[in-house]
C-alpha positions in Angstrom: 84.8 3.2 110.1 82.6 6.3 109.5 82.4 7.0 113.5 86.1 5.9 114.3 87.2 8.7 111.2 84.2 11.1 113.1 86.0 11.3 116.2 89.6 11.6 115.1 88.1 14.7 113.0 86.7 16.2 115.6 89.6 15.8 117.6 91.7 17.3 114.8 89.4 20.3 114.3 89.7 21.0 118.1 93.1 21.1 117.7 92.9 23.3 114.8 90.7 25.9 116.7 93.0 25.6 119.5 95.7 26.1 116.9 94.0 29.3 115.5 93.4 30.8 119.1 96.6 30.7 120.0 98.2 32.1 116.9 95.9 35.1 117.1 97.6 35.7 121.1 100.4 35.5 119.9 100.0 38.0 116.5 98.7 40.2 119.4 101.3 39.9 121.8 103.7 40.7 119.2 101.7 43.8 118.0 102.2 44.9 121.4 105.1 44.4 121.3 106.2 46.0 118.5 103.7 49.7 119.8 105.8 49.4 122.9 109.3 49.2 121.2 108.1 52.2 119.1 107.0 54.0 122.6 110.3 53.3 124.0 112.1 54.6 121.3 110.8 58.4 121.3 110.6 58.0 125.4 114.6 57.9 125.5 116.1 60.5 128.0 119.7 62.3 128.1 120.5 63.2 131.5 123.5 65.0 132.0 124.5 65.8 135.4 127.7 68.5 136.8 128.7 69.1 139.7 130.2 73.2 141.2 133.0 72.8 143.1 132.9 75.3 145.8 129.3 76.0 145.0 128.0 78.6 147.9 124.2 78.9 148.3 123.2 82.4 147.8 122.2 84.1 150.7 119.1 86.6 151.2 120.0 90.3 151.3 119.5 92.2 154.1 117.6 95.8 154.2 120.3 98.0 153.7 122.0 96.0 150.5 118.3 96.1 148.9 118.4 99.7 149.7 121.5 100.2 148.0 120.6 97.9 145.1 117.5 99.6 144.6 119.2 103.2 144.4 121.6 101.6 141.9 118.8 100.2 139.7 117.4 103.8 139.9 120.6 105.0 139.0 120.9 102.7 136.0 116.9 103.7 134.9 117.8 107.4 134.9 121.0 106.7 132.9 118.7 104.3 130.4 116.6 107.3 129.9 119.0 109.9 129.5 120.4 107.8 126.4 117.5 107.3 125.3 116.6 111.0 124.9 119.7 111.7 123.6 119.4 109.4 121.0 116.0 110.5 119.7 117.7 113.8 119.6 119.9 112.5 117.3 117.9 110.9 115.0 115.3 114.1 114.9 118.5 116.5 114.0 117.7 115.4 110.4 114.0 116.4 110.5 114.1 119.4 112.7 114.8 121.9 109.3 111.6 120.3 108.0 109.5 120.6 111.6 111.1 124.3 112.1 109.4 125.4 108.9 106.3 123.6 109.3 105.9 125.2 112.6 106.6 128.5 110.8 104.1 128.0 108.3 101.3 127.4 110.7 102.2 130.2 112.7 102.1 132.4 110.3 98.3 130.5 108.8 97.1 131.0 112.3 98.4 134.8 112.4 96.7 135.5 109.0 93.2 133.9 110.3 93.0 136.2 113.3 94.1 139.2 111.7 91.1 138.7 108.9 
């Protein structure tokens, strides 16, 4: 009875082991699983797509229309500049009272120094 009982239990703990393996494949297939939905989910992609109607490719300019852009950027510089001078001349007008007699006052240190 003993070695009919033996080999029914060693059948069963094959099974068992066989059991266990493939519980473990699938606890890692669903792991995967699970990292690959999480992947998918910050991998999502909004595409939206319009479309120009009448769309003309831009063409390349030819010399004398970079010529005449160029003087026109120059144009715009100088213009750029002159604003900005006149604006520092603005915010100065305050100060100049205060630069005036400083200027004063060293002229007149420097005139005292030479003529001692």
């Amino acid at each position: 009875m003993l070695k009919k009982d033996a080999g029914k239990l060693e059948e069963l703990l094959k099974v068992r082991e066989q059991i266990v393996r493939n519980r473990e494949q699938i606890e890692k297939a669903e792991g995967r699983q699970r990292c690959l939905s999480a992947k998918v989910t910050y991998s999502t992609i909004t595409v939206q797509l319009s479309e120009t109607k009448d769309y003309v490719p831009p063409t390349s300019p030819d010399y004398g229309s970079r010529l005449s852009r160029t003087f026109w950027n120059s144009v715009g510089a100088m213009e750029d500049a002159g604003k900005a001078i006149v604006t520092f001349v603005v915010a100065i007008a305050p100060w100049s009272p205060f630069i005036v007699l400083g200027l004063w006052l060293l002229r007149r240190a420097t005139r005292r120094q030479r003529a001692g």
